[in-house]
C-alpha positions in Angstrom: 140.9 49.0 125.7 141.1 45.4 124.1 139.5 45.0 120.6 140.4 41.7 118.8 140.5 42.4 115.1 140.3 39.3 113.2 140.2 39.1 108.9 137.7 36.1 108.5 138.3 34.3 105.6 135.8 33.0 103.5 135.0 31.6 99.9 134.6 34.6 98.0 133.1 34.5 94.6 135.5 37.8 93.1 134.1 38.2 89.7 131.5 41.8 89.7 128.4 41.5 87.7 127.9 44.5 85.6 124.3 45.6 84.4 121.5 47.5 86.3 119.6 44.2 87.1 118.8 42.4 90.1 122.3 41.1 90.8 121.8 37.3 93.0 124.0 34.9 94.0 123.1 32.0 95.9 126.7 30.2 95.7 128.7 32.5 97.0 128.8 35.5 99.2 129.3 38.9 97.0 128.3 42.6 96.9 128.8 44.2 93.7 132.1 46.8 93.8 133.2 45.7 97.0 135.8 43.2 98.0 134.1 40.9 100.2 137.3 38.4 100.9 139.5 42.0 102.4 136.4 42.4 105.5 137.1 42.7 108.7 135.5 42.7 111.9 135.7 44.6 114.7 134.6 43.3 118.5 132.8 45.7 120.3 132.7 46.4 124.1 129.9 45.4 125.7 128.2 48.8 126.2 127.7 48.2 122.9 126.4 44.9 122.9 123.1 46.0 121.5 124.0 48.3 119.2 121.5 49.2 117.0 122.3 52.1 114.2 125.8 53.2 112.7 126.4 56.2 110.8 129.8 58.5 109.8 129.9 61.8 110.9 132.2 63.3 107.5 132.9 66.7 109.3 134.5 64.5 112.7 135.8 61.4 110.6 134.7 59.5 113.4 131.6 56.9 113.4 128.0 57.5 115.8 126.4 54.5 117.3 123.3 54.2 119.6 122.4 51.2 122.1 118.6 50.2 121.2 117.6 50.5 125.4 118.8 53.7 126.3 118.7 57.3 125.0 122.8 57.9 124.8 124.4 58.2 121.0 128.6 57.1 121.0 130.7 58.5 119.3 133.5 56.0 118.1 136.9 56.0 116.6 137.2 55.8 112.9 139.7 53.0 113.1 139.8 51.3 116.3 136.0 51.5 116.9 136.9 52.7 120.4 134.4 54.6 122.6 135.7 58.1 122.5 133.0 60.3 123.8 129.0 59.5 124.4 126.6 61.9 124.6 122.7 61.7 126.1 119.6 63.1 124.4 116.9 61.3 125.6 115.1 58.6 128.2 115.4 55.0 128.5 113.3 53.8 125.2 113.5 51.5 121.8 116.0 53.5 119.4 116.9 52.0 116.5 118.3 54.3 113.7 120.9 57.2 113.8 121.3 59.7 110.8 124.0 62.0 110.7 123.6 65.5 107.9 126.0 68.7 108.6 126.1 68.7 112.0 122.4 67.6 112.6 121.9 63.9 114.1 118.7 62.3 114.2 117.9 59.1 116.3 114.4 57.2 115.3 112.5 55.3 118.2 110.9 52.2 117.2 107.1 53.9 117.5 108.6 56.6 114.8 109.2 59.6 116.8 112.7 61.2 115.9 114.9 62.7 118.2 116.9 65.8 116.2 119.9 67.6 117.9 123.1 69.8 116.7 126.2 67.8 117.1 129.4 70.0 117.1 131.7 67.1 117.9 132.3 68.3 121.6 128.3 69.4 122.4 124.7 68.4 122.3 122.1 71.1 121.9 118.4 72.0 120.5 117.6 68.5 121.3 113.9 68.6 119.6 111.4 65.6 119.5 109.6 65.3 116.2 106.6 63.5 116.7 104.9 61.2 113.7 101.7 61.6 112.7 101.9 58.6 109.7 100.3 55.5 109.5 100.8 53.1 112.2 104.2 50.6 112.0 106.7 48.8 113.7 110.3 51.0 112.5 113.8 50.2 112.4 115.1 52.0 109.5 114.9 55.6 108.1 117.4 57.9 105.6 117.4 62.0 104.8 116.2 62.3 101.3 118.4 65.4 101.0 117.0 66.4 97.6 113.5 67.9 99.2 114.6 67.5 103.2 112.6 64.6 104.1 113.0 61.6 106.4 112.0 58.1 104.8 111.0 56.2 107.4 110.6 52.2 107.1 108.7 50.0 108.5 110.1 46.1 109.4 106.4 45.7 110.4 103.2 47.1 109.3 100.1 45.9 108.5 100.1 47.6 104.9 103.1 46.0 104.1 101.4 42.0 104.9 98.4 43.6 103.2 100.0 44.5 100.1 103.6 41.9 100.0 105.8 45.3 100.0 107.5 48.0 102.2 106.5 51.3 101.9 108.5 54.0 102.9 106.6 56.9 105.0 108.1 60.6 104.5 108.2 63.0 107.0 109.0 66.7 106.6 112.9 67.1 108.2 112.3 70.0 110.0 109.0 70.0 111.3 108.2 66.2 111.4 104.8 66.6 109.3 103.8 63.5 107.6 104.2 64.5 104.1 103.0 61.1 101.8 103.7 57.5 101.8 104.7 55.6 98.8 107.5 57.6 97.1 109.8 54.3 98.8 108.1 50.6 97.7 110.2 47.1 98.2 107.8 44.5 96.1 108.0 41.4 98.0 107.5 39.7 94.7 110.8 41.5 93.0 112.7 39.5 95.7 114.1 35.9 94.8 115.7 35.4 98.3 113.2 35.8 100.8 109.5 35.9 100.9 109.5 38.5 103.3 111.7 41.2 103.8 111.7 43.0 107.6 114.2 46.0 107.1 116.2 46.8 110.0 119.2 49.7 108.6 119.4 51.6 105.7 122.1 54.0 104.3 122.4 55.8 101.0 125.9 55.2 98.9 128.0 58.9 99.3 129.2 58.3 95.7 126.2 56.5 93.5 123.6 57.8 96.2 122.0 54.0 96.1 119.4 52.9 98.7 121.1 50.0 100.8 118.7 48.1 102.6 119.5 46.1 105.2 117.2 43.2 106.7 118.6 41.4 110.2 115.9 38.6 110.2 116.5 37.4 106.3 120.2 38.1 106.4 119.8 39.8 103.5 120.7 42.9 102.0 119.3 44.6 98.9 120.5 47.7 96.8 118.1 50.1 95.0 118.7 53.3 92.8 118.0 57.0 93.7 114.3 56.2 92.2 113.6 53.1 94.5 114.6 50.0 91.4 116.1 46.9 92.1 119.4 46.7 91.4 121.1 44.1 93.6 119.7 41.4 96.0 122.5 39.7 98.3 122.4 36.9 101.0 124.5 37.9 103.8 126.1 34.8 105.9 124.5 33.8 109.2 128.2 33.4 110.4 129.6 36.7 110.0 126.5 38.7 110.3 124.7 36.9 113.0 122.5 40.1 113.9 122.8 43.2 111.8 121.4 46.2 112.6 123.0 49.1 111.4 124.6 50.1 108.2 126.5 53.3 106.8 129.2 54.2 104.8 131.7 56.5 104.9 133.1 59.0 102.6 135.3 57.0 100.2 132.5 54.3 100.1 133.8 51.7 102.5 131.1 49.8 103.9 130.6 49.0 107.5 127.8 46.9 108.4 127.0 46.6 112.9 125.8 43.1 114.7 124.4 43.1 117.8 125.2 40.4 120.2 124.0 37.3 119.9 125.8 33.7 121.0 129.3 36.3 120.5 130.5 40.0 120.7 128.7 42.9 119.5 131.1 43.4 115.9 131.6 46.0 113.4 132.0 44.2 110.0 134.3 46.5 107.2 134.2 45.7 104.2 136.5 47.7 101.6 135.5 49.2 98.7 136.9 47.4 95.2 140.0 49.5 94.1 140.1 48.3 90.5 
């Protein structure tokens, strides 16, 4: 299998801004603690071309992926990115997020329904549909609050969130899929200084500072909030290099790895490393 790895090179701004405040840069591209001129990306094949959720599977150090049209996760090699196994759990449908907890995956579908399996590594079983019951949304995006075993689900689109200029996060219980309570997750449109708008389309929570990342493919933008939903960082991603991203995770040293879908080029897997120093 042929996968081009190129490093691109870019002006990189290297100097971190320390603090707890909304970190923005608008003349250079940055993310706090991570060295953005060492990423590398990663071409896909194009099974993958519209790959739509990333996560890392700790107990298999190897990465999950699912294809937004069809109900198949892949399972991929940590370092090449190579298809190494795929595995299906589902029909043809709009899937958009894949979470990953102690040998438990869970895929969301765009209406909100979650798909939850076991994962062994090798086998599929007790594939389970959790049905939502919430207020009515467009998703992309969810994360395991594993602190009271919830799903946060996110909407990109919703009419609460034009209503009231934020995003509101809808939890779900984890095992039985009962709506629980919205409004434990807020983005305030407001807070934001680089977009007006903000349509999430990944999320992932840091293994190590257990921040909120938030990722947002129609803004190109990505912002960072601690374990009690606060701004802390706001970053413009470049159109280049991310031309489509959907997916987001990290794995368990911190290294971030951000997925594009195809657009005018290859379906990529962007890496960037986390700041040694």
């Amino acid at each position: 299998m042929n996968i081009k790895r190129t490093v691109l090179k870019l002006f990189i701004c290297s100097s971190l801004i320390a603090g707890c405040s909304a970190d923005v840069s608008k003349k250079a591209f940055e993310i706090r603690g991570y060295n953005c001129e060492a990423l590398t990306a990663i071409e896909l094949k194009k099974e993958l071309k519209e790959i739509s959720g990333l996560a890392y599977d700790k107990q298999q150090n190897s990465f999950v992926a699912i294809n937004d049209e069809q109900g198949i996760f892949f399972v991929l090699d940590v370092n090449t990115f190579d298809i190494k196994n795929k595995f299906h759990f589902g029909e043809k449908g709009d899937y958009e997020e894949i979470q990953l907890l102690e040998g438990v995956i869970y895929v969301l579908r765009s209406d909100g329904t979650i798909f939850k399996m076991t994962y062994t590594g090798s086998d599929v079983s007790n594939i389970a549909t959790l049905d939502y019951q919430g207020p009515k949304a467009e998703f992309e995006s969810f994360y395991i609050n594993q602190t009271n075993n919830q799903l946060v689900l996110i909407p990109k689109n919703s009419k609460e969130s034009k209503a009231n200029q934020s995003t509101t996060g809808y939890s779900i219980d984890a095992s039985t899929g009962k709506f629980i309570s919205n409004g434990d997750f807020k983005i305030d449109w407001k807070e934001l200084t680089q977009s007006a708008y903000f349509h999430p389309s990944a999320v992932a929570t840091h293994p190590k500072t257990k921040e909120i990342y938030v990722l947002a493919s129609i803004e190109k933008a990505l912002i960072v909030l601690d374990a009690s939903c606060k701004l802390v960082a706001e970053y413009k991603l470049p159109s280049k290099t991310f031309q489509q991203p959907e997916g987001i995770t990290f794995d368990e040293q911190g290294n971030l790895y951000i997925s594009n879908e195809a657009g005018d080029t290859n379906p990529t897997i962007i890496k960037i490393p986390i700041q040694t120093k």
